[in-house]
N, C-alpha and C positions, 0 to 999 in steps of 0.2 A: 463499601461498594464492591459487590464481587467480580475480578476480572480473573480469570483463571491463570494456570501457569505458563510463563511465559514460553514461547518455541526457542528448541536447541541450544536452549541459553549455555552450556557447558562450550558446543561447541562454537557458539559467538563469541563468546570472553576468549576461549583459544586463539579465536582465528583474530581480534584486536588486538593481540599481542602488547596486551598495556605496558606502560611506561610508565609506573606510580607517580612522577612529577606530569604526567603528560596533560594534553589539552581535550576532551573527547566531547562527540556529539550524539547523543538518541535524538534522532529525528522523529519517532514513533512512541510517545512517554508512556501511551496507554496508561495501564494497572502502577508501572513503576518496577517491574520485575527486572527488564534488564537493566535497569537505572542501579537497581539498590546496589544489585551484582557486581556493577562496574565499579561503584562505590567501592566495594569494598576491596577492591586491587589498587584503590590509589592514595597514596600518603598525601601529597602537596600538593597535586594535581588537582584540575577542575571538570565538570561535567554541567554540560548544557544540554536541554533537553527543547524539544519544540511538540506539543499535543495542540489542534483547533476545537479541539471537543471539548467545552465546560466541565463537562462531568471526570475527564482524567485532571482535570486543575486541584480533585477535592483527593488525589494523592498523593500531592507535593509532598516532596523529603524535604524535613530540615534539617539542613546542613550547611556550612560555610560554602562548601565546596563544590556547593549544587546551584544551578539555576535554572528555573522552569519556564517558558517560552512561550504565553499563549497564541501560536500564531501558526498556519501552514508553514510546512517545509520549504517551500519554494522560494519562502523569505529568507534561507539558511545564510547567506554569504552577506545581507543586509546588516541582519541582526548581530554575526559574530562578529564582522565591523565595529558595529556599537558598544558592543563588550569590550572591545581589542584584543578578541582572542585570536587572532588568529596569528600564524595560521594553526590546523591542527593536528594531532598524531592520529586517530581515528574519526570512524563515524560508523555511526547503526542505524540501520533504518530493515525496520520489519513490517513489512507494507501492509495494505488490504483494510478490511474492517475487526475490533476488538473485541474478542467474546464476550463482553460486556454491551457494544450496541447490539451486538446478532440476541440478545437475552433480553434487553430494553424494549417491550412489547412496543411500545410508541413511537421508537421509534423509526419503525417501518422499516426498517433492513430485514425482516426476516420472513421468510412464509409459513413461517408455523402459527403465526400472531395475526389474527385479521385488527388492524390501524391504519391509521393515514398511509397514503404515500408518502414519505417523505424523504428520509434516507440520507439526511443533510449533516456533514459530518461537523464542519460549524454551523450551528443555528440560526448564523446572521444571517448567510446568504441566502436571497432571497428564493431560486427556483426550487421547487421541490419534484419527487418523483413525478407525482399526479400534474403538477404541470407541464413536463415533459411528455406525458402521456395523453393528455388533453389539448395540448399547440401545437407540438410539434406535428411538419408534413409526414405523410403516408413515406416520401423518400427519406427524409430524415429515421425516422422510425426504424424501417429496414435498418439505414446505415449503421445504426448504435448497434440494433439486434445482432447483425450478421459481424457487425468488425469488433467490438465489444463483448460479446458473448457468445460469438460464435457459434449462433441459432440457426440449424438447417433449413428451415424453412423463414425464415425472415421476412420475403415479400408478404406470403400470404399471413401473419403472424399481425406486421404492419396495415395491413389492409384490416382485417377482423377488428385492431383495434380502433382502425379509421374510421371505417362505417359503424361502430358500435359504438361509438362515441357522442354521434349525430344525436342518439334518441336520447342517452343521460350520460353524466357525466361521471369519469372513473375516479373513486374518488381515494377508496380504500384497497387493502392488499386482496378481500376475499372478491372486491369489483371485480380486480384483474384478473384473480384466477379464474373466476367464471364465465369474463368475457373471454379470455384465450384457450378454456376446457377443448374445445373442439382442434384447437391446432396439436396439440401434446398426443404423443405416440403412447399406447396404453402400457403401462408396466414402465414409463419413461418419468411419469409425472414431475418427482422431486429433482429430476436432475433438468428435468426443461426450465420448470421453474425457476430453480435455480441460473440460470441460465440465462434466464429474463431477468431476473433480480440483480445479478450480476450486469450487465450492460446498463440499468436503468442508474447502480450508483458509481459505477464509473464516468457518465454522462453529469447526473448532478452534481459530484464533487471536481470533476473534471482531474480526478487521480492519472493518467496516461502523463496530461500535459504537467502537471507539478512533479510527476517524478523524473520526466526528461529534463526539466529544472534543473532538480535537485543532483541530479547522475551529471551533468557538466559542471554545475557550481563547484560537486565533489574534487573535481581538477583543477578548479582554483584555488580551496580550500584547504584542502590534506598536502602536508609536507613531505618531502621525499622520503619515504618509508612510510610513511603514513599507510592505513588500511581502511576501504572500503568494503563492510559486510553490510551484504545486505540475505533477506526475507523475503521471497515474492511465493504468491500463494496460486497465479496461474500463467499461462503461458506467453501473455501480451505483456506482463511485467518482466516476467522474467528471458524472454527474447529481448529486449530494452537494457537489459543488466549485462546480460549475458555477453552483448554487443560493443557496450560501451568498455567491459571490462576488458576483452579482447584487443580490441583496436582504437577503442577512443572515439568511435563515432557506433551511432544508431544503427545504421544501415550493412554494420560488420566487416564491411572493406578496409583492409589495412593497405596505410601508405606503407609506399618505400621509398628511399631516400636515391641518392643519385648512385650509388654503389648496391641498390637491391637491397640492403637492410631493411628489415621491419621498423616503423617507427609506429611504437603506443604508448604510451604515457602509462600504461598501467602494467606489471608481473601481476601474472597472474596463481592466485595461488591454489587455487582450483578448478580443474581441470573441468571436470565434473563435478554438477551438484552435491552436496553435501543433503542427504532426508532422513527423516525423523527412524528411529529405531522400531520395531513391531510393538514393545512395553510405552515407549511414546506416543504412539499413535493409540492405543487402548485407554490409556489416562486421560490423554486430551485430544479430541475431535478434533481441534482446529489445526493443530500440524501436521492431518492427513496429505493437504498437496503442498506444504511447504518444501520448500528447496531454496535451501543458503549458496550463496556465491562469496568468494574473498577473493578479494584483489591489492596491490600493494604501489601505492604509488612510486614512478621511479624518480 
């Protein structure tokens, strides 16, 4: 199954600072790229992995010292529970969708592929794009477009799909671009689209709210020195990273104690993001808007 190379991998294993007996987590299994990699810096230690996608299940590592997750991230402090791993020395997590679904004509992550709406990163769940696109109100619709994908024109985008929906129903990717043709600014196309593609699976997979999950759980989880690296590929994820790593909360206000001390639960080990090299970005598309964050628990 082809998933391409994985992002920054040199400098994610850097920034995890392994500990070959240590306990680590890939929240994001995808292909197995960063998985193998971390493998291979640990002697005694173990690696727990968590993918929702069926299709990353078919590249499980076997190894003692591996265990593979099928289940959203959100469940991360659940499930190491059940293990007893906890707590643990790292965690990875490389957000977004796998150049393996964006390649997966069917499905429906990508606008290059006229397919279903669907865009469902596990298959169980039951909403897909096209029903979002089909139920949801005219204000709902805005709200994903403009806070999601951060579409300038959102109302009217909303509206077009509202009343266009009335006479048939949108069912497939080339429905949608045909019924939104007239909102896109010309010479904009691929990145409008993009744009609406973007808010439609962050709404179906509901990715915002399982990574605020997962970014709190992390400070249950990770032990003092432990490190949090993470991947975010645009700027609603990575404001949420950025936030949390700084100060321990979302909203980026850091407390201070009774004497004006900062209190954050997290060192922060980069100041600034960490992005792909120019010979990076030329090999693999997908680490165009990536940007790594590390942080260290205290």
């Amino acid at each position: 199954m082809e998933y391409h190379n994985p992002v920054l991998l040199k400098e994610c294993i850097e920034g995890l600072n392994i500990n070959p007996k240590g306990i680590y987590v890939d929240v994001t299994f995808g292909g197995g790229g960063h998985s193998r990699e971390i493998l291979k810096h640990l002697t005694t230690g173990k690696l727990y992995a968590f993918d929702q996608d069926d299709d990353a299940l078919k590249n499980k590592i076997e190894d003692e010292r591996f265990v593979l997750i099928k289940q959203n991230f959100k469940y991360l402090k659940n499930f190491l529970k059940m293990y007893n791993a906890l707590p643990i020395d790292g965690l990875l997590a490389d957000l977004g969708v796998s150049s393996h679904q964006f390649d997966e004509a069917g499905r429906g992550f990508s606008i290059r592929f006229d397919a279903k709406l669907d865009m469902r990163m596990d298959r169980n769940i039951k909403q897909t794009a096209a029903d979002i696109i089909n139920t949801y109100s005219e204000e709902d619709l805005k709200r994903i477009f403009k806070v999601y994908g951060e579409v300038d024109n959102a109302g009217r985008l909303a509206n077009v799909i509202f009343h266009s929906r009335k006479g048939k129903r949108i069912n497939t990717v080339n429905d949608l671009k045909a019924t939104i043709e007239k909102c896109v600014k010309r010479g904009r196309e691929n990145q409008y689209y993009a744009q609406v593609f973007q808010a439609l699976r962050i709404e179906v997979n509901k990715e915002l709210d399982a990574l605020q999950e997962l970014l709190l759980q992390s400070l249950e989880v990770l032990k003092p020195g432990g490190r949090l690296v993470v991947i975010s590929y645009h700027s609603l994820e990575d404001r949420l990273v950025k936030n949390i790593m700084r100060s321990g909360k979302f909203e980026g206000e850091v407390e201070k104690d009774f004497y004006g001390n900062k209190i954050t639960p997290f060192e922060q080990i980069t100041r600034k993001p960490i992005v792909p090299s120019d010979s990076e970005n030329e090999e693999n598309s997908r680490a165009r808007s990536a940007k790594l964050r590390i942080a260290e628990k205290k």
